[in-house]
C-alpha positions as a Markdown table, in Angstrom:
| # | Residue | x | y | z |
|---|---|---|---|---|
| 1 | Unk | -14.3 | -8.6 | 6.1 |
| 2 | Unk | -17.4 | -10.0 | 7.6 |
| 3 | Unk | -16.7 | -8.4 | 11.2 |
| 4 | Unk | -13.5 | -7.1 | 12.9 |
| 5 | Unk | -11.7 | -10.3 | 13.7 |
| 6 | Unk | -12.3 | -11.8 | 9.8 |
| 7 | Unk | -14.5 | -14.6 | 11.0 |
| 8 | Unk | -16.1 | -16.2 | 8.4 |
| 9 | Unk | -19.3 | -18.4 | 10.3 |
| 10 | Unk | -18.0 | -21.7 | 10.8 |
| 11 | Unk | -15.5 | -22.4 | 8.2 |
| 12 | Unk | -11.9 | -22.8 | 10.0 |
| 13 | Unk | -9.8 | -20.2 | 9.2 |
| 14 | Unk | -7.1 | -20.3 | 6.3 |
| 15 | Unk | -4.7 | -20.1 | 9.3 |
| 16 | Unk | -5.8 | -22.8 | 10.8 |
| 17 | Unk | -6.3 | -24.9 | 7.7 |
| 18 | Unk | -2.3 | -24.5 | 6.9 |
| 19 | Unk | -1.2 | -24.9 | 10.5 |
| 20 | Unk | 0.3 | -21.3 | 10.4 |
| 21 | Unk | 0.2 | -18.3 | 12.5 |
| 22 | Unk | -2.8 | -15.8 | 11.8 |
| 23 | Unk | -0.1 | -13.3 | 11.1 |
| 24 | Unk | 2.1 | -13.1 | 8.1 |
| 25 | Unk | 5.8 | -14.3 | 9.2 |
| 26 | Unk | 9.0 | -13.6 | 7.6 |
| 27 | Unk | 10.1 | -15.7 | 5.1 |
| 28 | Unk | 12.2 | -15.4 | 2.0 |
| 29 | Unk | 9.9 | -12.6 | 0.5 |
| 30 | Unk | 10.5 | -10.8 | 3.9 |
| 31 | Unk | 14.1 | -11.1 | 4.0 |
| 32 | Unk | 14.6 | -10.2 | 0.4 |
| 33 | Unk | 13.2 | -7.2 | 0.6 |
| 34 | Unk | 14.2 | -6.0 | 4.1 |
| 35 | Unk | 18.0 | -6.6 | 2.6 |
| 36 | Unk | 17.4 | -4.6 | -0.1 |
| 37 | Unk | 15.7 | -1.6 | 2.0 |
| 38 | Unk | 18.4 | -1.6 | 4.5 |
| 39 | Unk | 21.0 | -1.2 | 1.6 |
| 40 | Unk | 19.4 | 1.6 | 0.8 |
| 41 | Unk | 18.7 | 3.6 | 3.7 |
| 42 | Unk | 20.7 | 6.5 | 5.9 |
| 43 | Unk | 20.8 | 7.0 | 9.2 |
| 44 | Unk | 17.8 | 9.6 | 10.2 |
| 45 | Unk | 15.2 | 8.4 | 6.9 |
| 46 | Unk | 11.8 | 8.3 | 7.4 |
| 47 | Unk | 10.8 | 5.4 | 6.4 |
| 48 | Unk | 7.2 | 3.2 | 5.8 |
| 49 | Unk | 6.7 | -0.6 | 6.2 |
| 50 | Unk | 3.1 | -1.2 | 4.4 |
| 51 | Unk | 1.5 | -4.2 | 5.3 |
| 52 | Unk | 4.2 | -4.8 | 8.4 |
| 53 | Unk | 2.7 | -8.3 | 9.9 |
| 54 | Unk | 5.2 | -9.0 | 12.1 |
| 55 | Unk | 7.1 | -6.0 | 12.0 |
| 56 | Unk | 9.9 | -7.7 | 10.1 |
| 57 | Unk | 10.9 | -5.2 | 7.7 |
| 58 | Unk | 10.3 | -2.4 | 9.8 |
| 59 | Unk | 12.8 | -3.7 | 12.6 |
| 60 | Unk | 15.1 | -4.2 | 10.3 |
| 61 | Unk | 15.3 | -0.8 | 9.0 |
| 62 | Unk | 14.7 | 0.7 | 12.5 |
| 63 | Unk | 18.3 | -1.2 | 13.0 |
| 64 | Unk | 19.9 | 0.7 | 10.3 |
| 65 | Unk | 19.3 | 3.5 | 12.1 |
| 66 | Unk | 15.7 | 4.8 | 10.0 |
| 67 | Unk | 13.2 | 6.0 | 11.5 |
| 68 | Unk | 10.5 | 3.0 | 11.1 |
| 69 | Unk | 6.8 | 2.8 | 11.1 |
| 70 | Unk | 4.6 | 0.2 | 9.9 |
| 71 | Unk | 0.5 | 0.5 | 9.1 |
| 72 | Unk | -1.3 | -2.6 | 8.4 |
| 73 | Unk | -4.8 | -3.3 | 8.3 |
| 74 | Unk | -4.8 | -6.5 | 10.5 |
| 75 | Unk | -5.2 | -5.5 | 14.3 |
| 76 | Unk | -3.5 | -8.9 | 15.0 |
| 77 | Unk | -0.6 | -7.7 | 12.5 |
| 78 | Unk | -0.8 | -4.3 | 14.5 |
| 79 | Unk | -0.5 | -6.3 | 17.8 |
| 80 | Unk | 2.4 | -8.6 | 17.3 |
| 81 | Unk | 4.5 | -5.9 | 15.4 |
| 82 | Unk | 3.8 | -3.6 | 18.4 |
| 83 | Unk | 4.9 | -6.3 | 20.8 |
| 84 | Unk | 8.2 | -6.8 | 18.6 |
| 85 | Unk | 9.0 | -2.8 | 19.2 |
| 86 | Unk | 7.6 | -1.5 | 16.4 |
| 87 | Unk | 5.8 | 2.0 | 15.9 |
| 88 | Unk | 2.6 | 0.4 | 14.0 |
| 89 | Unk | -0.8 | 2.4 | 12.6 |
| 90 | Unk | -3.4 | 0.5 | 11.5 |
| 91 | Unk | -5.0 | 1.4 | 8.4 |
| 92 | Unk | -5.3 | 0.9 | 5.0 |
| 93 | Unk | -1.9 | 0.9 | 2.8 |
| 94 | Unk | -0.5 | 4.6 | 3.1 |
| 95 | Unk | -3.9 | 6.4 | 3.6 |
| 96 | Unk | -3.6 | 7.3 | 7.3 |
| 97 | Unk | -0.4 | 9.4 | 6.4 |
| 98 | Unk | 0.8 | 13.1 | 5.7 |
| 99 | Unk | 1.9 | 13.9 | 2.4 |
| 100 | Unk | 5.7 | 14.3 | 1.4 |
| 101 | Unk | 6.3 | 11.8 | 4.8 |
| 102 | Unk | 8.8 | 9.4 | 3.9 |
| 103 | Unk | 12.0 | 8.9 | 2.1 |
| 104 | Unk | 11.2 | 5.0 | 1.7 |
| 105 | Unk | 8.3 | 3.3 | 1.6 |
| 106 | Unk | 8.6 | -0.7 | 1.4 |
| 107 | Unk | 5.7 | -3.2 | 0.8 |
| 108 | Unk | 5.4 | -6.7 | 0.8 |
| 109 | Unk | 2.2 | -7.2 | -0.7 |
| 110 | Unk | -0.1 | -10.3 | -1.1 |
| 111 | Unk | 0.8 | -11.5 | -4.5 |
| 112 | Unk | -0.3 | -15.0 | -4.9 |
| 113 | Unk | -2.9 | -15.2 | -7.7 |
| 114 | Unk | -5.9 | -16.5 | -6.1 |
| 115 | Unk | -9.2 | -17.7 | -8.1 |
| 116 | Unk | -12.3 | -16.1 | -6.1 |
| 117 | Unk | -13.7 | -19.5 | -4.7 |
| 118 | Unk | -10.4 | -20.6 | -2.9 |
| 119 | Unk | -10.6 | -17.1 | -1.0 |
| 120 | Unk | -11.2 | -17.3 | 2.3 |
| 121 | Unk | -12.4 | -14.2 | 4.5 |
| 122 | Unk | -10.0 | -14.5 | 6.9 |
| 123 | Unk | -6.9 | -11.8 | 8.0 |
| 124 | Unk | -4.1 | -14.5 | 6.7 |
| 125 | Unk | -6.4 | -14.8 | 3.6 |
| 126 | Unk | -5.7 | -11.0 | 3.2 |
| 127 | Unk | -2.4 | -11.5 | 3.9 |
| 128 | Unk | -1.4 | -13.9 | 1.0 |
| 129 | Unk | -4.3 | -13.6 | -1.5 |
| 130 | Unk | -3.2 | -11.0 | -4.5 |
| 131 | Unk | -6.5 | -11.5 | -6.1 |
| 132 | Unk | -7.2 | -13.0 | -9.8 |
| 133 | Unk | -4.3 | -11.4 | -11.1 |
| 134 | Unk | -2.3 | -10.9 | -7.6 |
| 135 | Unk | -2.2 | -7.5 | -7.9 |
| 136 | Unk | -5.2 | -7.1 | -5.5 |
| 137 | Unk | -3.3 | -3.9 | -3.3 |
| 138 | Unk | 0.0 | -3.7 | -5.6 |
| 139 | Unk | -2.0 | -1.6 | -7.9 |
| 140 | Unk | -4.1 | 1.0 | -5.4 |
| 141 | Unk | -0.9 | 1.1 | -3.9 |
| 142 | Unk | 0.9 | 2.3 | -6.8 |
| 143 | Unk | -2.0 | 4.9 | -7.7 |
| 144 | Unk | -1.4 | 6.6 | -4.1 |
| 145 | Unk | 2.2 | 6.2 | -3.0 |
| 146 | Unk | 3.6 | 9.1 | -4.8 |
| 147 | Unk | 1.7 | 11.3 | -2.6 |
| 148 | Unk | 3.8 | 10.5 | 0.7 |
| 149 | Unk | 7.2 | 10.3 | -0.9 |
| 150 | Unk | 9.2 | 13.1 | 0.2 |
| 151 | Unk | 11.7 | 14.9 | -2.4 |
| 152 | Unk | 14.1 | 12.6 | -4.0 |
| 153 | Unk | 12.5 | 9.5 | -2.0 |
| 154 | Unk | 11.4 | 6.3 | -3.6 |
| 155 | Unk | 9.1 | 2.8 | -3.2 |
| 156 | Unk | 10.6 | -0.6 | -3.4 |
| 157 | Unk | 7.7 | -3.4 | -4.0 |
| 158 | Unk | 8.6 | -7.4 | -3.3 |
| 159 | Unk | 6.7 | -8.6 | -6.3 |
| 160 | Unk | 6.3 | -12.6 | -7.4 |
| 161 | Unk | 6.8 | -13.8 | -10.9 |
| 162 | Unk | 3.7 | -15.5 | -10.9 |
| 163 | Unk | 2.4 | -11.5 | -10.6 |
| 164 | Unk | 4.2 | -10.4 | -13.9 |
| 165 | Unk | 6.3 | -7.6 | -13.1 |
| 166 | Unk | 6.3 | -6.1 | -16.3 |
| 167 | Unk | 2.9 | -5.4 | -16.3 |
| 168 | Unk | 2.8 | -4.4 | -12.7 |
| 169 | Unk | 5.5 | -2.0 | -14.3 |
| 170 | Unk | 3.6 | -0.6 | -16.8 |
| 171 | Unk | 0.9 | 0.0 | -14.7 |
| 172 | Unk | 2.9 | 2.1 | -12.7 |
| 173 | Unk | 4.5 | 4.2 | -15.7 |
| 174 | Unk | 0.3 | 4.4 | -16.3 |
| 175 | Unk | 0.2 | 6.8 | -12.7 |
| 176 | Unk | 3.5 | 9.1 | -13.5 |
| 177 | Unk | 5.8 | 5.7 | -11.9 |
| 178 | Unk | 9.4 | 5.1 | -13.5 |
| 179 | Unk | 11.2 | 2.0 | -12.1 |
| 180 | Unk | 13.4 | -0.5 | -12.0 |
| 181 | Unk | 14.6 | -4.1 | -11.0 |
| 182 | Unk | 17.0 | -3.5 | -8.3 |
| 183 | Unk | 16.9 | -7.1 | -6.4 |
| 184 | Unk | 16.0 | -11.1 | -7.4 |
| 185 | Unk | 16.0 | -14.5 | -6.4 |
| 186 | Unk | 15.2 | -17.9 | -8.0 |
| 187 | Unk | 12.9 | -20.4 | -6.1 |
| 188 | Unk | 11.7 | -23.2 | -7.0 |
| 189 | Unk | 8.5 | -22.1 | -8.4 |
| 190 | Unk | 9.1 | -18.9 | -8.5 |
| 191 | Unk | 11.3 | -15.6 | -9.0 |
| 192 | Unk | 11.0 | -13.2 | -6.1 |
| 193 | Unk | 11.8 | -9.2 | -7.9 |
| 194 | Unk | 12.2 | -6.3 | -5.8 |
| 195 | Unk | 11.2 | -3.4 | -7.7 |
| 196 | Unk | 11.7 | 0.2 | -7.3 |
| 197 | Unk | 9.5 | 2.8 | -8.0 |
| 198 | Unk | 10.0 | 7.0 | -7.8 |
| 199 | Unk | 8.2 | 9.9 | -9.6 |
| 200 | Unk | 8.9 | 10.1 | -13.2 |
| 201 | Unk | 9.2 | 13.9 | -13.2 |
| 202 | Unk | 12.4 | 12.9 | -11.1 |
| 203 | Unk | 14.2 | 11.5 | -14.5 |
């Protein structure tokens, strides 16, 4: 980012270009993998919304009875999921936490693949943008999750087809990953997968 509030000189932002909110809001992604997580989760889990936005997730597993956090590295993110009662960190992916923290750690990641000249350095930019190949943040993400997953605990990732989950996959079995396809739905120009990720020493 160019300063702390993502302005980019006198370009509008990519907000204001699509008429949107500078925060990411739930939509189907959201609500595909916020089902999912709460299907999977016990009363009294520690659990981890990366990249919260609104808080969406978070809330919705904090309603299940989890105990909920979300990190993000947007301080708007940070300020509206605070204001919809969620415990929020800002910070980058799962960086600002302990090891062996949480029994489920969810992430919605920006996974639309974005050629570099239609990026635009702004916070709903970093919201949406996956990159060339839209795995901008799956992939660092994958290389560091393990580390705050307690015993038996486990990562579920909304990923886009347009990302190619096999090779998002793969590149997790590449870091000690095993997975699976646990969730999907059809849209029209794309597949939304929910996949699930835990240490491979586990199997």
């Amino acid at each position: 980012m160019d300063d702390a509030d993502g302005d980019s000189g006198d370009r509008p932002s990519l907000a204001d270009q699509r008429g949107v909110e500078s925060v990411y809001q739930p939509a189907e992604d959201s609500d595909l993998l916020a089902r999912t997580a709460r299907g999977r989760v016990d009363a009294g889990d520690t659990v981890l919304d990366v990249g919260t936005g609104s808080g969406y997730v978070a809330a919705t597993l904090a309603e299940a009875g989890a105990r909920a956090v979300g990190v993000d590295v947007s301080p708007l993110a940070c300020r509206e999921a605070a204001d919809n009662g969620v415990t929020v960190v800002r910070g980058n992916l799962v960086e600002p936490f302990r090891t062996d923290a949480f029994d489920l750690v969810a992430f919605n990641p920006p996974y639309l693949p974005t050629p570099p000249g239609q990026e635009w350095d702004d916070w709903m930019e970093h919201a949406l943008s996956g990159g060339e190949d839209g795995r901008r943040l799956v992939d660092p993400f994958l290389e560091t999750v393990e580390r705050v997953l307690a015993p038996g605990g486990e990562a579920l990732v909304l990923v886009s087809s347009l990302t190619d989950p096999d090779a998002v996959r793969a590149y997790a079995s590449d870091h000690g990953l095993a997975s699976e396809r646990i969730a999907s739905e059809k849209h029209p120009y794309e597949a939304l997968v929910v996949l699930r990720f835990y240490p491979e020493r586990l199997l």
